[in-house]
Z-matrix of the N, CA and C atoms (Angstrom, degrees):
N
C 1 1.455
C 2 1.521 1 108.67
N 3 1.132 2 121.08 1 144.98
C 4 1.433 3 132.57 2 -161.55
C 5 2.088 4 96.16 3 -92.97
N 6 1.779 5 90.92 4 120.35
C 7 1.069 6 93.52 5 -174.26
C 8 1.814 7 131.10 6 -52.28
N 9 1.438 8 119.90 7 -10.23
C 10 0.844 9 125.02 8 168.10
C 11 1.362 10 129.33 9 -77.44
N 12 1.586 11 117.57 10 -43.56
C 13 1.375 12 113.25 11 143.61
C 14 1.202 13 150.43 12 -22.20
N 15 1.493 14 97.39 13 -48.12
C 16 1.733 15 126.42 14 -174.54
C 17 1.589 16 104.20 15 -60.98
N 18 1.312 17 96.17 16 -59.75
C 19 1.614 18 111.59 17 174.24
C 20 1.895 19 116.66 18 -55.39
N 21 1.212 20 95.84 19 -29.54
C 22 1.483 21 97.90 20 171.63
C 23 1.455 22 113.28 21 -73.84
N 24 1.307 23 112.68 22 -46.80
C 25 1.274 24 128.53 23 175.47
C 26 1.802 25 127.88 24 -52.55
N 27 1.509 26 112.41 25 -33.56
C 28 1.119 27 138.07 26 119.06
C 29 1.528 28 137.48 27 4.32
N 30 1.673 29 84.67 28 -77.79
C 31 1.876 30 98.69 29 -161.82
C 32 1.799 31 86.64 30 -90.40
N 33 1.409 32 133.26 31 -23.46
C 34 0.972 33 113.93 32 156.55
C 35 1.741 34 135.28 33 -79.24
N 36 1.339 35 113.39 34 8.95
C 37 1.396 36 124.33 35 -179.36
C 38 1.535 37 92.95 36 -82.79
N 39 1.517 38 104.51 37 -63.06
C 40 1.958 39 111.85 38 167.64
C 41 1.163 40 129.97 39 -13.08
N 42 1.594 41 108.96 40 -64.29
C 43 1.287 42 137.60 41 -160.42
C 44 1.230 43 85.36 42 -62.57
N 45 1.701 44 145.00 43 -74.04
C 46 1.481 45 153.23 44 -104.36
C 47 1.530 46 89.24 45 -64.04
N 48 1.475 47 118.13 46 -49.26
C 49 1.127 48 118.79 47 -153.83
C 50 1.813 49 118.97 48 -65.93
N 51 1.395 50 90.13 49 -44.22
C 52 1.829 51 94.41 50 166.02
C 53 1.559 52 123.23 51 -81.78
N 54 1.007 53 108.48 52 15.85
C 55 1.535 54 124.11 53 -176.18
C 56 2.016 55 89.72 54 -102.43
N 57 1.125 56 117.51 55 -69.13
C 58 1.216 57 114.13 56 174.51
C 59 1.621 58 108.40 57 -44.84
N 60 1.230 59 133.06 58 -61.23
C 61 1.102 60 139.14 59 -172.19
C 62 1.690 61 109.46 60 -50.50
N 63 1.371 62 124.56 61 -42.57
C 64 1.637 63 141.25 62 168.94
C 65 1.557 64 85.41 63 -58.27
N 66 1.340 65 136.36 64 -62.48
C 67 1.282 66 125.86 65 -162.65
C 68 1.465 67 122.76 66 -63.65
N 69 1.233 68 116.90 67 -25.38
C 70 1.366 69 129.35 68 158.13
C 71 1.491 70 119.84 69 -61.37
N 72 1.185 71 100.05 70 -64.56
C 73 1.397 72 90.85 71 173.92
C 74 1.300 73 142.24 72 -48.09
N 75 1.591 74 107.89 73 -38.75
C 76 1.595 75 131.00 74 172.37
C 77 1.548 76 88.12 75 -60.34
N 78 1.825 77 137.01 76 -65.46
C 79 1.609 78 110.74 77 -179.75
C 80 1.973 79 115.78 78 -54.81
N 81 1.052 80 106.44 79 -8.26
C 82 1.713 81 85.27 80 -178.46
C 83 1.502 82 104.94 81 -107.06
N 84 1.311 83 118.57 82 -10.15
C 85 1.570 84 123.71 83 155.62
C 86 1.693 85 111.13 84 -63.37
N 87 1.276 86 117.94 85 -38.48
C 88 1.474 87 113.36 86 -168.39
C 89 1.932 88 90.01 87 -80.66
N 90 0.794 89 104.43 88 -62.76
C 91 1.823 90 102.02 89 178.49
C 92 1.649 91 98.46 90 -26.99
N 93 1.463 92 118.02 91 -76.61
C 94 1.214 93 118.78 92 -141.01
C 95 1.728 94 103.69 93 -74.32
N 96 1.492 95 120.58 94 -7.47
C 97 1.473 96 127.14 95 174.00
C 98 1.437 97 101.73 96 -87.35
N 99 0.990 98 133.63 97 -19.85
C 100 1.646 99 143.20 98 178.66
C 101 1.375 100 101.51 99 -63.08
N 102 1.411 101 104.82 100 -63.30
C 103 1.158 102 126.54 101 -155.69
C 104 2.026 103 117.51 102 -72.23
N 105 1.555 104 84.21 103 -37.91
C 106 1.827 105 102.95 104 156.00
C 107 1.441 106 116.65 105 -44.20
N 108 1.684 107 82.51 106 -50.80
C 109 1.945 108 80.65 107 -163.78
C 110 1.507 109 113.93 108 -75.24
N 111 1.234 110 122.54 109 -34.88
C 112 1.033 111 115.93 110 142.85
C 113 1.366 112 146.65 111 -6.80
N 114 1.390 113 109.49 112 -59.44
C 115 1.346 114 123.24 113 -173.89
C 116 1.433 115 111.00 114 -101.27
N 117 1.159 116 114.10 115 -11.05
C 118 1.285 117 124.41 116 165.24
C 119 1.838 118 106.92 117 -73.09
N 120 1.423 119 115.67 118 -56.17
C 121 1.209 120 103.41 119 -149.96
C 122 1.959 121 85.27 120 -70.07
N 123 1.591 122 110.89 121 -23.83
C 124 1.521 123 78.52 122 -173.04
C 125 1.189 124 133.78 123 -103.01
N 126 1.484 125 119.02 124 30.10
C 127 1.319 126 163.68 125 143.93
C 128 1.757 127 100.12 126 -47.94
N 129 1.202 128 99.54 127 -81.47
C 130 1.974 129 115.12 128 178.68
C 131 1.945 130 102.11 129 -42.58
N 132 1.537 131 117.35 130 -43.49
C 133 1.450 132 115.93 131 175.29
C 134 1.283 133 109.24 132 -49.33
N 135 1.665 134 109.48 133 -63.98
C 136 1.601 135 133.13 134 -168.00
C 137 1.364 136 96.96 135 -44.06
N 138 1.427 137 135.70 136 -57.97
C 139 1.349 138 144.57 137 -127.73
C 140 1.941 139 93.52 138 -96.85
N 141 1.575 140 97.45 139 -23.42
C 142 1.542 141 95.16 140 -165.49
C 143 2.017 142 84.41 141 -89.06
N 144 0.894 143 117.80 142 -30.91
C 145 1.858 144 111.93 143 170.79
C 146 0.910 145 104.85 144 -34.49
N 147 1.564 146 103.30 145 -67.27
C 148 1.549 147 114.80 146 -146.15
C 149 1.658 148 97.00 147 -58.84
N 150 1.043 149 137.01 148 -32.84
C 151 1.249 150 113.46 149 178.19
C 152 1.261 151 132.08 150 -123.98
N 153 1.526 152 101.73 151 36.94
C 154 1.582 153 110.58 152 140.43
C 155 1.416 154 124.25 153 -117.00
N 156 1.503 155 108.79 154 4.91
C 157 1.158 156 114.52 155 153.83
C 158 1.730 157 128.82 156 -53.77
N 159 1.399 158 125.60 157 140.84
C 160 1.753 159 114.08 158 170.63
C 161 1.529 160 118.31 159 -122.02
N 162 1.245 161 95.23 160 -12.06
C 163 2.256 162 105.61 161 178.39
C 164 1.758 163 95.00 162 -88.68
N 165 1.530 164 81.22 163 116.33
C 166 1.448 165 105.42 164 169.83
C 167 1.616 166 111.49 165 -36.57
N 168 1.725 167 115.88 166 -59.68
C 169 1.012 168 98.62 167 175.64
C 170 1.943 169 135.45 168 -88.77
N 171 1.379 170 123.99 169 -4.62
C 172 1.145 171 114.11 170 134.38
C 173 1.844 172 130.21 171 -23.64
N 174 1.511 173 88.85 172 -97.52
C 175 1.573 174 99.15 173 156.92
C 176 1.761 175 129.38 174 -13.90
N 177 1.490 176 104.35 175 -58.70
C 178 1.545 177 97.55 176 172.77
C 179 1.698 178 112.83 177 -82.49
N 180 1.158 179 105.02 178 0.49
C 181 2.170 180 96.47 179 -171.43
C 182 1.977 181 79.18 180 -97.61
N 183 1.376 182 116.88 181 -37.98
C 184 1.675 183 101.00 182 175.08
C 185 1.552 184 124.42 183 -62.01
N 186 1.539 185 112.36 184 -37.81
C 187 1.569 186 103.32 185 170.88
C 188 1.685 187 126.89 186 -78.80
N 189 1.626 188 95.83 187 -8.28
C 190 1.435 189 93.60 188 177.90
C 191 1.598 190 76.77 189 -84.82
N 192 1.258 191 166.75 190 -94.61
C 193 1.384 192 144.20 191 -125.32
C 194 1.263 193 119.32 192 -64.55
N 195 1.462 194 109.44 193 -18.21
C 196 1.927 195 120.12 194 163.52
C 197 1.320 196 118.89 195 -57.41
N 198 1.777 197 96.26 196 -32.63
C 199 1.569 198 93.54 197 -173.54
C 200 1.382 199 110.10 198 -88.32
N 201 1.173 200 125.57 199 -30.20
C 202 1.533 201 134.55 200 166.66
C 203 1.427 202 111.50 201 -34.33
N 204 1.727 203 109.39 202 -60.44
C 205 0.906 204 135.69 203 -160.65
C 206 1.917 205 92.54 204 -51.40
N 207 1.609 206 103.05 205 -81.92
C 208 1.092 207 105.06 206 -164.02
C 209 1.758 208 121.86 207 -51.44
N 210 1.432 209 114.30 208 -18.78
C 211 1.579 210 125.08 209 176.62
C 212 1.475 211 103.61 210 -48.22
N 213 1.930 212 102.58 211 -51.04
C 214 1.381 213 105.99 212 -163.90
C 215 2.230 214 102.67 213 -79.96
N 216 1.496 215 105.65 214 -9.32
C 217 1.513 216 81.75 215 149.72
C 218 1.327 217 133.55 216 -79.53
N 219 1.082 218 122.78 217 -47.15
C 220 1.435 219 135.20 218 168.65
C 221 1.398 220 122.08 219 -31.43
N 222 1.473 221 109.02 220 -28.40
C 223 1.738 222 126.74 221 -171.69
C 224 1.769 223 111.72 222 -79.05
N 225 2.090 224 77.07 223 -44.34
C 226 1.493 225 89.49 224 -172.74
C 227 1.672 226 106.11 225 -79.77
N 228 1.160 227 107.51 226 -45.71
C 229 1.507 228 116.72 227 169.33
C 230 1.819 229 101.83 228 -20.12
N 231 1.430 230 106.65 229 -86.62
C 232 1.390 231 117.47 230 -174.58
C 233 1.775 232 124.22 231 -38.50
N 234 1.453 233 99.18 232 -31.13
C 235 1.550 234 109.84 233 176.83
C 236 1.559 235 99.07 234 -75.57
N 237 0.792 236 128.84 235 -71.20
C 238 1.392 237 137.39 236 170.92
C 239 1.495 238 104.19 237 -17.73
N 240 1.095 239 105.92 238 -82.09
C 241 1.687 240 121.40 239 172.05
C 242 1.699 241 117.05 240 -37.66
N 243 0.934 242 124.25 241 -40.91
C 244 1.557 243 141.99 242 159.80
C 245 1.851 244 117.00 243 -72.74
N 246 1.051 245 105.82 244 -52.25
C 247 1.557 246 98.74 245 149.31
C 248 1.713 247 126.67 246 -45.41
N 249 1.047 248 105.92 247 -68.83
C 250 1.451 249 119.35 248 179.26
C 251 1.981 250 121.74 249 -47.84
N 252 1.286 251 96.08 250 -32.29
C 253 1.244 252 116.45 251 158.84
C 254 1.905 253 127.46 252 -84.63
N 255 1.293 254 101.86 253 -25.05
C 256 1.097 255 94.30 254 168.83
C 257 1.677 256 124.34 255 -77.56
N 258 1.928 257 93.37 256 -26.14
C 259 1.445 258 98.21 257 173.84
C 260 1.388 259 123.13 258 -64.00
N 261 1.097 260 112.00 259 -33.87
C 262 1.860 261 136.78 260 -174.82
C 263 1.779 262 87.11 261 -56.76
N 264 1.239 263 105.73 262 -73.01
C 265 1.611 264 106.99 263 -178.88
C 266 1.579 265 119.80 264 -41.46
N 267 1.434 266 110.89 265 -37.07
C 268 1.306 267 113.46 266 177.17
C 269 1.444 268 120.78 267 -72.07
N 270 1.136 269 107.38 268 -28.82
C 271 1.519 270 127.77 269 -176.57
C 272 1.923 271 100.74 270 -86.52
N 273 0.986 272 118.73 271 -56.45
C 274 1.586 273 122.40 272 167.70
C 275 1.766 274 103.46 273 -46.36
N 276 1.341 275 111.73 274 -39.46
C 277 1.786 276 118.78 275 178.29
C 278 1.810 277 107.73 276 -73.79
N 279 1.106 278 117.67 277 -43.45
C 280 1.730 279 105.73 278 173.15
C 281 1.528 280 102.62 279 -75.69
N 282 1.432 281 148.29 280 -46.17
C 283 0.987 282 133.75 281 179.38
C 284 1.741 283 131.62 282 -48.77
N 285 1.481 284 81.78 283 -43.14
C 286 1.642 285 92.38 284 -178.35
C 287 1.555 286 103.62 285 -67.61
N 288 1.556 287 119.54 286 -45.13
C 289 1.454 288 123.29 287 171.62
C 290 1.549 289 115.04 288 -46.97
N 291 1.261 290 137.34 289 -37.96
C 292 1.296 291 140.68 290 162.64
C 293 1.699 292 116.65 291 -61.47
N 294 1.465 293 111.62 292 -52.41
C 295 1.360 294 120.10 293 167.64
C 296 1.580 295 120.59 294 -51.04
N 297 1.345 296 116.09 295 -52.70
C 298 1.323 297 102.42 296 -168.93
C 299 1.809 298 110.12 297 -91.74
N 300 1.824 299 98.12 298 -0.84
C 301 1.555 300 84.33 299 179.34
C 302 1.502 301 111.96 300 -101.82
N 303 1.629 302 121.00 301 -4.83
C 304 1.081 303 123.17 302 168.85
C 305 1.513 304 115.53 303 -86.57
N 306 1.400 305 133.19 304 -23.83
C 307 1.190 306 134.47 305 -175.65
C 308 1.651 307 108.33 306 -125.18
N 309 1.710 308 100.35 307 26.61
C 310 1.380 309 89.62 308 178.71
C 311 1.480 310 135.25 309 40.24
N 312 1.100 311 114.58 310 57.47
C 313 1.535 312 123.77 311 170.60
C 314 1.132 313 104.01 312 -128.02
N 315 1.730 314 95.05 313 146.06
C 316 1.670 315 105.06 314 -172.64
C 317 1.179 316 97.09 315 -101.98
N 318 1.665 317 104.12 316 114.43
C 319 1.446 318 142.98 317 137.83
C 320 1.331 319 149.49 318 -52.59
N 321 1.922 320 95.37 319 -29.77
C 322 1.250 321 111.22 320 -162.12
C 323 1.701 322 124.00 321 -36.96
N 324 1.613 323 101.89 322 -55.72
C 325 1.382 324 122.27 323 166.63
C 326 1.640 325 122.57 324 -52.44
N 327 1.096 326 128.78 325 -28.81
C 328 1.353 327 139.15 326 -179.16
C 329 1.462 328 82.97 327 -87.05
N 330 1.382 329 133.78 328 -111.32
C 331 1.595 330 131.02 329 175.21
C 332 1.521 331 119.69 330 17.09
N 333 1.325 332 102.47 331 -55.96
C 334 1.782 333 93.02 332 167.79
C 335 1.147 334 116.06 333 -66.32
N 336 1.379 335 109.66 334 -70.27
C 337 1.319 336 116.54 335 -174.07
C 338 1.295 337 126.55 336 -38.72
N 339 1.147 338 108.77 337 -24.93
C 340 1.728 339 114.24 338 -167.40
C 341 2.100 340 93.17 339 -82.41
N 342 1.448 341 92.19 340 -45.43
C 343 1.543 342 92.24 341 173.65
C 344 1.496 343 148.60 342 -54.56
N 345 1.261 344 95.15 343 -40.09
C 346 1.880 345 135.14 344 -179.54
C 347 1.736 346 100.94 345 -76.44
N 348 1.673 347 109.83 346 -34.29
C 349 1.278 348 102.51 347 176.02
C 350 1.534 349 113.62 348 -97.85
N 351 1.449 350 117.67 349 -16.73
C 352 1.611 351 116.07 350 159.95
C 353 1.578 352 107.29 351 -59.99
N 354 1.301 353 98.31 352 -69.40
C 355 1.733 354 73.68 353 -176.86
C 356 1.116 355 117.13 354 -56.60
N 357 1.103 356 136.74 355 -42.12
C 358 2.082 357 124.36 356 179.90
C 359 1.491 358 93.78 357 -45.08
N 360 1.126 359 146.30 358 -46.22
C 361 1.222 360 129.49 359 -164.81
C 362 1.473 361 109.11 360 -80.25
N 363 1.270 362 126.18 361 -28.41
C 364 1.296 363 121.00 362 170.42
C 365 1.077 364 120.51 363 -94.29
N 366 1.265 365 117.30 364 9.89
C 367 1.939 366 130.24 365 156.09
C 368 1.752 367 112.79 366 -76.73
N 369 1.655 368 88.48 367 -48.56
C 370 1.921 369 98.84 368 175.99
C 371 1.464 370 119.21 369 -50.19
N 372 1.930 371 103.51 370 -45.88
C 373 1.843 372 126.54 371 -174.92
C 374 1.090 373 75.09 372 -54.85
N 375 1.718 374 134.51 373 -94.59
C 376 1.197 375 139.20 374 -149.43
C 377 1.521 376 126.39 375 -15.33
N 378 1.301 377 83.45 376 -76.88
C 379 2.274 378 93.02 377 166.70
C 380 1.089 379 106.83 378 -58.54
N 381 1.697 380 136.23 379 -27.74
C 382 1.699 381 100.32 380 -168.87
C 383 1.296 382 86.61 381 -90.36
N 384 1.399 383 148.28 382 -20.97
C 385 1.379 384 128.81 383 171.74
C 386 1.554 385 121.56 384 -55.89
N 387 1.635 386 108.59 385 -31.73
C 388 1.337 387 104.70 386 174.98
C 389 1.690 388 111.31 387 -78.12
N 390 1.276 389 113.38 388 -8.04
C 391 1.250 390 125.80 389 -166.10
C 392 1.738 391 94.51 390 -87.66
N 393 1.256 392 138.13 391 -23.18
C 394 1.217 393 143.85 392 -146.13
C 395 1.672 394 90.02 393 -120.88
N 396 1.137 395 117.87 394 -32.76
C 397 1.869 396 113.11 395 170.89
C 398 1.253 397 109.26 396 -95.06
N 399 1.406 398 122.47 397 -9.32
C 400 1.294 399 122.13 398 174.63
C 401 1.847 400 107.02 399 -75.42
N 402 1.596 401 118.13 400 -48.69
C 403 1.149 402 123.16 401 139.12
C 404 1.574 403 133.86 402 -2.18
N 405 1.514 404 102.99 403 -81.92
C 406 1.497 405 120.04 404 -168.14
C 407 1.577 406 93.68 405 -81.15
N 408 1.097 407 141.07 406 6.20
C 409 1.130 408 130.32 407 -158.50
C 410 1.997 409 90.23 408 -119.58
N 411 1.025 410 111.97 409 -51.65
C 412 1.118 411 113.79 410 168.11
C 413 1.305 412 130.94 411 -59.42
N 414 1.470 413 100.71 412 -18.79
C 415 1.578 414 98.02 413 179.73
C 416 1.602 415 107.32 414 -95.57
N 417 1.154 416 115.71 415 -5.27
C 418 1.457 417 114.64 416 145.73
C 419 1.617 418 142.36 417 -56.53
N 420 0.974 419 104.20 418 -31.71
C 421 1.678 420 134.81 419 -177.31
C 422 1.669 421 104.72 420 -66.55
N 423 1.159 422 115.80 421 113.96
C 424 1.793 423 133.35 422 157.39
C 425 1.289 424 110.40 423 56.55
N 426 1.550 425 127.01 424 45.42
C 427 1.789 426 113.46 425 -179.62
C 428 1.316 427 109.90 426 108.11
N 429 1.753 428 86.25 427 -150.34
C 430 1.340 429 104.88 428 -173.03
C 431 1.543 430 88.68 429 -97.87
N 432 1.262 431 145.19 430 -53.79
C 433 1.032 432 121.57 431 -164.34
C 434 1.531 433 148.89 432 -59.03
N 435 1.548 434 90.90 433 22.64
C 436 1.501 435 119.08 434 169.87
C 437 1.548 436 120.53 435 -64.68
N 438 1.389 437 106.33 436 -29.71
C 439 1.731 438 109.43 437 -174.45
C 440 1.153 439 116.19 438 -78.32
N 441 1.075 440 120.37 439 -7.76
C 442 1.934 441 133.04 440 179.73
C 443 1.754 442 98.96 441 -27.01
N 444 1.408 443 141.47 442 157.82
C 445 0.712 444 153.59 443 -175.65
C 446 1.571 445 112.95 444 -105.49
């Protein structure tokens, strides 16, 4: 086998592993955009209550669940946003692996780094996703007096 191949053959043995890892992520990106829209559309319901509602207290137990509502976009928002970046990193991590092993440049140090900080970012997504069912999960619990701040 022609030594240049081999080496190609190689930098794609490398790659496999952050290629799986991009593939994961793209399933917990599709979850957590599901899961947005979701809470969005029933955010848009809540919001259409709130103002055909006229009892003061109706009205206020609906905007305290508006505001819930929108926290748990903001949560999910950010996971999302941290996902999406972690993929960029992952994708910046197979490229550079092709780059520095076909033209010999030392990468090594960039290669981690780019890695060590994808996953921190998909450690961060992680909790605010659990942080965002921890949310919806609570606002299930005993009534109205779930919206407490």
């Amino acid at each position: 086998m022609d030594p240049v191949l081999r080496d190609i053959a190689v930098i794609i043995q490398l790659a496999v592993a952050p290629v799986f890892l991009l593939a994961g992520i793209a399933g917990f990106l599709n979850v957590m955009t599901g899961r947005l829209g979701r809470i969005i559309d029933r955010a848009r319901i809540v919001e259409r209550r709130v103002r055909q509602l006229t009892a003061t207290e109706d009205s206020s137990l609906a905007n305290k669940e508006l505001k819930v509502l929108w926290r748990r976009v903001a949560v999910t928002h950010w996971a999302i946003a941290l996902c999406i970046a972690a993929a960029l990193l992952v994708c910046i991590l197979i490229a550079s692996l092709f780059i520095g092993g076909h033209w010999n440049f030392d990468l090594d140090s960039f290669i981690v780094f780019s890695f060590v900080l994808a996953l921190l970012f998909l450690i961060v997504a992680l909790l605010l996703y659990l942080k965002e069912i921890q949310l919806a999960t609570k606002t299930l619990r005993g009534g109205g007096e779930y919206f407490e701040d």
